[in-house]
N, C-alpha and C positions, 0 to 999 in steps of 0.2 A: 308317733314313735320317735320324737326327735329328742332331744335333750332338752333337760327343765333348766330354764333359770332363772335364779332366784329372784323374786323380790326385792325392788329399790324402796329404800328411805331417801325421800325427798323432804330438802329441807330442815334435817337433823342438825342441831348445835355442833359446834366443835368437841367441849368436852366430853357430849354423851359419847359422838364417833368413837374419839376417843377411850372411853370407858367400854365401848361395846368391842373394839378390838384387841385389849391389853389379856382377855380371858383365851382369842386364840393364841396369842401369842407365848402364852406360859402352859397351855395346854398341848402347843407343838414343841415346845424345849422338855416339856416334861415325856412327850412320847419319845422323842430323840432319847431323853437321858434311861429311856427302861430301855431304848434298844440297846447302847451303849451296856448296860448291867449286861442284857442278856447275851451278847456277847460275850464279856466277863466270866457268866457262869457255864457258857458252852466251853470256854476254852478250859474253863478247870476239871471240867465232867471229861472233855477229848483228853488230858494230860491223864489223868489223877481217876478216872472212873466214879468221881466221888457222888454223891447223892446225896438230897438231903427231902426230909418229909417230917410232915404231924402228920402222927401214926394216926390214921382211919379217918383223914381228913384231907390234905395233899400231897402229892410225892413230886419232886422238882428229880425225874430220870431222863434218861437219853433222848426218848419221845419228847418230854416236856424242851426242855432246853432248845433243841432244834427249832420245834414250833415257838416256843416265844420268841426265838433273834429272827423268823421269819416273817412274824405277825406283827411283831412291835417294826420292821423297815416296811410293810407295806403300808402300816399307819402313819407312819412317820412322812411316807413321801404323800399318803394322802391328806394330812394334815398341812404342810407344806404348800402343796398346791392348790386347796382349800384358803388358802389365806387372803389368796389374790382374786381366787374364781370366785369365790366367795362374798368378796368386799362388798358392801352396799346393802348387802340382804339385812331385812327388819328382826331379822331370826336369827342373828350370824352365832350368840351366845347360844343359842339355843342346840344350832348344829352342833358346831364345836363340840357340844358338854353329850351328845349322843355319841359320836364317833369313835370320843374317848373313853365313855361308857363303854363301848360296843367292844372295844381293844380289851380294857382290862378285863370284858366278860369272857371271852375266847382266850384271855389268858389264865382265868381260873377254870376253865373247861378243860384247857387242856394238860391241867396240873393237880384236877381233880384226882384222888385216888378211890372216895365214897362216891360210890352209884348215884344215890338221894344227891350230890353238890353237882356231879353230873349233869341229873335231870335239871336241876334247876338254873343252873348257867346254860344248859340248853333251851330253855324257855323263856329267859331273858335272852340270849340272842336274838332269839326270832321273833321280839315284841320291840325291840329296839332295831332291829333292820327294816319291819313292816312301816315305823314311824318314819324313818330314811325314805322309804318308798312315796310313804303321803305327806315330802316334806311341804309340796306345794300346797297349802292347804286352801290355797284359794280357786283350786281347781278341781272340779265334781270328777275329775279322770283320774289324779292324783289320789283323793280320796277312796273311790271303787277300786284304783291300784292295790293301796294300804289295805284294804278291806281281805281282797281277794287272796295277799300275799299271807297276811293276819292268820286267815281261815287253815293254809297250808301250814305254816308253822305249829300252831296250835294242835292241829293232827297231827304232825314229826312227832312235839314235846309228847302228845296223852299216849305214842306209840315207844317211845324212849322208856316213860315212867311206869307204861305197862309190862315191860321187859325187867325196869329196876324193883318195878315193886313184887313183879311174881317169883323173880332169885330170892327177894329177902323172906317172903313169905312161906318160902319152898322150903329153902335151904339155912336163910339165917343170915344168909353171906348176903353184907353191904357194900363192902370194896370190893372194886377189881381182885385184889392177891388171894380175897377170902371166895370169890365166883371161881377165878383160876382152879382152886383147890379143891371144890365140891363140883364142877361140873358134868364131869362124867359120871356121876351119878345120879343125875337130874335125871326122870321118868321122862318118856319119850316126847309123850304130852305136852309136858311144862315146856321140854326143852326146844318143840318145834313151834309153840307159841311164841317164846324169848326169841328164837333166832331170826323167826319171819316178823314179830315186829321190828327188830334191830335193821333188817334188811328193807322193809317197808318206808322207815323212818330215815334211810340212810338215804334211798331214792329218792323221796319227798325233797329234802333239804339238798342234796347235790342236781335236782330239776333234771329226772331221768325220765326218759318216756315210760308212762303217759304221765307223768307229776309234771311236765314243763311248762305248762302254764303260767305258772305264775312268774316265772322267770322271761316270757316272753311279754307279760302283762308289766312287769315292774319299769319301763322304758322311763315312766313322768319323775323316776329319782334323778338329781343331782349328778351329773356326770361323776363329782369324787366316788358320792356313795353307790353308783353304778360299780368303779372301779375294787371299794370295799367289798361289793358282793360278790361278783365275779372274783376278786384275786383272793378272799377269804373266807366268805361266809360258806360260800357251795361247797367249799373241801372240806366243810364238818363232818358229810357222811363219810371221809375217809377215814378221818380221825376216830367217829364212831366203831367201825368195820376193826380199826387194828387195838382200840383200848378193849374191845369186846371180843377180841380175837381167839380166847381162849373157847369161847360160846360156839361162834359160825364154823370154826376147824372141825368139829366132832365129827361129822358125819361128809366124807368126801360128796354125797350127793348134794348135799346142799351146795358145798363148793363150786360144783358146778351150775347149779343155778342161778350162782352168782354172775361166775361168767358168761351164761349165757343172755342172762338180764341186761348185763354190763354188753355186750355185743348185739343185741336186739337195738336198745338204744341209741349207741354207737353210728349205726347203718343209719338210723331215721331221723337222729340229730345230723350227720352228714345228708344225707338227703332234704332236709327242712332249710339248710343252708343255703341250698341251692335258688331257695323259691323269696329268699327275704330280699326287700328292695332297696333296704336303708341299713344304716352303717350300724349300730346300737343291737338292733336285728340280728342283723351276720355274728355280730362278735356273739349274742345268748345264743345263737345256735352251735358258735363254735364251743364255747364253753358246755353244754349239752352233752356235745361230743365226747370232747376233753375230760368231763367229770365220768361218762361211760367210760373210756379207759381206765381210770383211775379203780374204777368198779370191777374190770375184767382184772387189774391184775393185782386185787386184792380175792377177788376170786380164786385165780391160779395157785394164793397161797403167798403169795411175795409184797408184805405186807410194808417193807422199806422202798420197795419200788414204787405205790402205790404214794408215801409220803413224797417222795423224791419228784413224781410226777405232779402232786398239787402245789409244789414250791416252784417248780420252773413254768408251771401253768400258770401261777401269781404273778410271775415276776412279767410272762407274756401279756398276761389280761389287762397287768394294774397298767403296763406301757401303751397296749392297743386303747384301753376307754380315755388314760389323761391326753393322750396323742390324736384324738378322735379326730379333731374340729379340723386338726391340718390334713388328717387324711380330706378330708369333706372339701376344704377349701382347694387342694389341687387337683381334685377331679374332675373329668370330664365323661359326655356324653359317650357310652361302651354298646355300641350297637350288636357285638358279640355276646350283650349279657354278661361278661366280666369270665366269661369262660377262656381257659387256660387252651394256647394253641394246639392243634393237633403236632404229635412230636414223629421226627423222619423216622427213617431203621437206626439210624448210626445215634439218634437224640433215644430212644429208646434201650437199645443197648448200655449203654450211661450211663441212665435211671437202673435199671435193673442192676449191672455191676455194680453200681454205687449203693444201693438199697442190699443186695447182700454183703459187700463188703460192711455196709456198716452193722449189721446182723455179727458177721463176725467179730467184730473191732468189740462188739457189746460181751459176745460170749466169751473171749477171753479174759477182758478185762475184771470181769465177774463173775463167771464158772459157770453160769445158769445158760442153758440150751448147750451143754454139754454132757447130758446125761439123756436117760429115758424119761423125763416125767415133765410138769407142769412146766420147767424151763425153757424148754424147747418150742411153747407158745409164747412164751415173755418174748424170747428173743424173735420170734416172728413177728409179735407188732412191733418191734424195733424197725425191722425189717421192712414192713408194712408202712410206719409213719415216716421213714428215711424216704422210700418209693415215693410218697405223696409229695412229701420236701421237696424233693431234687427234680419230682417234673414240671412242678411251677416254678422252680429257679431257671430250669432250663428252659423252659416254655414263655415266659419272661422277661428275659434277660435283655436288655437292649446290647452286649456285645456280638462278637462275630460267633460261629457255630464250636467254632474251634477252642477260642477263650472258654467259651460256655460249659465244654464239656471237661476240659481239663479240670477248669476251677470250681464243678462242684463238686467233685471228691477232695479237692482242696480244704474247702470250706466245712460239707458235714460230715468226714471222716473223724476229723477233730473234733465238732460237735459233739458228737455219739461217745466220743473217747471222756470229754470231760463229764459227759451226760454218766457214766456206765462208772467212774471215777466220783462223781458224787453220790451215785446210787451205793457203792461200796463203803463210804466213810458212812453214810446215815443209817446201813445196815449195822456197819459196826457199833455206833453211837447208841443204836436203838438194841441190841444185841445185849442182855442180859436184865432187860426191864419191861420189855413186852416181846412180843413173837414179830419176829423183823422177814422171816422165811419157815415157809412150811411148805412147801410143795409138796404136790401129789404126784399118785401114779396117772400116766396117762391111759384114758381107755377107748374105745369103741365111740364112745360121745362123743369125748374129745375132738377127738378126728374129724365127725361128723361136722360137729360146731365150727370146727378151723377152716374144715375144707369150706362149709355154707359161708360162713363170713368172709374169707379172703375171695371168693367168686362173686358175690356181692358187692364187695367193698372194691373190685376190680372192676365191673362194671358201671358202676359208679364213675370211677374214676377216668373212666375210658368215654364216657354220658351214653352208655347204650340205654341207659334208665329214658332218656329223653322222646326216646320213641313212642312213649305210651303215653298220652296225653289224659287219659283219665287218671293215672297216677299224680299228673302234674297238679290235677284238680285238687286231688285228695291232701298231695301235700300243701296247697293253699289253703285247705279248710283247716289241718290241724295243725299249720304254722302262723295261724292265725290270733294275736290276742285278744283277751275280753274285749268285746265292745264298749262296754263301758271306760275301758282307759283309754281308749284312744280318742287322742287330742284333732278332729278333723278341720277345726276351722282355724288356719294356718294364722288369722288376725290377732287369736287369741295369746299367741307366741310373741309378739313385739312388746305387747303389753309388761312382758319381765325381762 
């Protein structure tokens, strides 16, 4: 489960070096230079509302712009730090020419407006990430990595083109604006096949339970392209969920079976966290988690929070996997299991003020959990992940009790202000080009689900989970990767 690296050329000429480095070097100016653009065209789309597209082929809208200035800076710093980490591998052209591939493919994915260019920049994603996976190719764990991860994409894609191909055959309608336009009147049939593959397809690819396999088996990639998958690839099913949003909205029950999916997950990727022993581990379990919110609050209906969410999740991921090696290097031996102190009355009190205050700081600044409906759950995992924040800062902290409690409402009040402040602008941005908010009524379920999750997700946080020691078991069995990728004979590692 530890990080691959790459294969040394021993004994290479000067000029081949040479020649083998000059392709990443003009492949990382050239991802700089598309971030650059797309900046450019975010800011003319933020002034000027303008758009541009080839009708029935791609539309560069709110959605698109966003996503390209966020995808072309994640590439760009994994490009970057690829240069150096990278140095020495026999393959170094070869990475390079995927990575860059892998960027422009997620950038016609997500500026796709035809279903059919969809599907198929979805399927090229997932054949050029599974290759990231089994970059090591001289390793039979690597390989069974690539294989396993291979098998999973392949099912996403055949579940995506089952979705695109039954609207055209149904309906006629190939784009997005032409599904948009006929789907309410899609027979019930068609339309619960469409939506539970979208929703199938959406879990696979963001690694929700029980899809996370493969996401826990893909360890033998390259720490960059660790950092690729984790900060971009897994938020495909969000992007999926809001380009198709016209589809999953029809029927509020489905709705909630989103969220409910999305908070199943949620609880067992936090739970599975608990049981990993290695650093690579923790972060695909957090990520699990992470992509399950994304999932609940595109469920809810809040389809801009849900983008908002997998951009500041990238920006966390692509930091935690390039930042790894130094976490690893200053650690020491945690006889506690790495568990977070138990907190006084007055540390407890804190956390909670501080956890609803940030609940509130979210609902004013963006109107949502001010009303009766789906809001009023948004704003409680706000609420919810603010709680979690602020007890491991407090719980933590090498200052005095006092520093401790003052300064972290210092700290995530502000967080949550810029957090609920960028949720607002990419609502805006997003807001005339695809469905950025749709909220429901809340019901009877609702409740149900919120109350079950936040009690759950309390005792979690609390380790009363800890007391059941066959529980512990089970989560060692299903937090467990393929046998086949794991690398156990540690001699095998020096050799790269």
């Amino acid at each position: 489960m530890s990080d691959t690296h790459p294969t040394r050329t021993v004994g290479a000429l000067p000029d081949a070096a040479s020649e083998s480095t000059r392709a990443p070097v003009w492949l990382t100016r050239l991802v700089w230079l598309l971030w650059a653009a797309s900046l450019g065209v975010l800011g003319v789309h933020a002034l000027t509302g303008a758009t541009w597209a080839v009708p029935g082929v791609v539309a560069v809208d709110g959605l698109t712009v966003v996503m390209w200035a966020a995808v072309t800076f994640f590439s760009g710093i994994v490009h970057s730090y690829s240069r150096r980490y990278m140095a020495g591998s026999e393959r170094l052209r070869s990475f390079f020419a995927r990575i860059s591939a892998f960027t422009l493919v997620v950038m016609v994915l997500v500026a796709a407006a035809n279903t059919a260019l969809f599907a198929l920049a979805w399927l090229a994603m997932g054949l050029l990430m599974a290759d990231l996976v089994g970059y090591a190719r001289d390793w039979p764990q690597a390989r069974a990595a690539a294989s396993l991860s291979r098998r999973y994409f392949l099912a996403s894609s055949a579940l995506v083109g089952v979705a695109a191909a039954t609207l055209w055959t149904t309906t006629g309608a190939s784009t997005f604006s032409g599904v948009a336009a006929v789907v309410d009147s899609l027979p019930t049939t068609v339309w619960l096949v469409v939506a539970g593959s979208l929703l199938l397809a959406a879990m696979i690819q963001s690694a929700l339970v029980p899809f996370h396999g493969w996401l826990l088996s893909s360890m033998t990639a390259p720490t960059p392209a660790s950092a690729l998958m984790h900060a971009g690839f897994v938020n495909a099913g969000g992007i999926l969920l809001v380009r198709f949003a016209p589809v999953v909205t029809v029927e509020a029950r489905f709705m909630l079976l989103i969220v409910a999916v999305g908070a199943a997950s949620a609880l067992v990727g936090k739970l599975l966290r608990t049981v990993q022993t290695d650093v690579k581990g923790r972060l695909g379990c957090s990520t699990i988690g992470q992509m399950s919110f994304m999932l609940m609050q595109a469920g809810l209906g809040f389809f801009a929070a849900a983008i908002t969410h997998l951009i500041l999740h990238g920006f966390y991921k692509a930091y935690e996997f390039l930042s790894n090696g130094s976490d690893v290097s200053r650690t020491t031996p945690d006889h506690g299991h790495g568990e977070t102190p138990s907190l006084t009355a007055v540390g407890a009190l804190a956390t909670g003020v501080t956890a609803v205050a940030g609940g509130a700081v979210f609902a004013r600044l963006t109107g949502e959990g001010l009303h009766a409906d789906s809001g009023l759950l948004l704003a409680g995992l706000v609420v919810l992940t603010t709680l979690h924040a602020a007890r491991q800062a407090i719980g933590h902290a090498g200052v005095s009790p006092a520093v401790r409690y003052g300064a972290v409402a210092l700290v995530f009040l502000p967080a949550i202000a810029v957090y609920g402040l960028v949720y607002a602008a990419i609502g805006d941005l997003m807001a005339g080009s695809v469905i950025a908010a749709a909220p429901t009524d809340l019901t009877a379920v609702h409740a149900a689900v919120a109350l079950a999750f936040a009690a759950i997700y309390l005792a979690i946080e609390t380790g009363v989970y800890r007391r059941s020691t066959r529980l512990y078991v089970a989560l060692r069995t299903v937090a467990r990767p393929d046998g086949r990728t794991v690398l156990t004979n540690t001699e095998a590692y020096d050799e790269y």
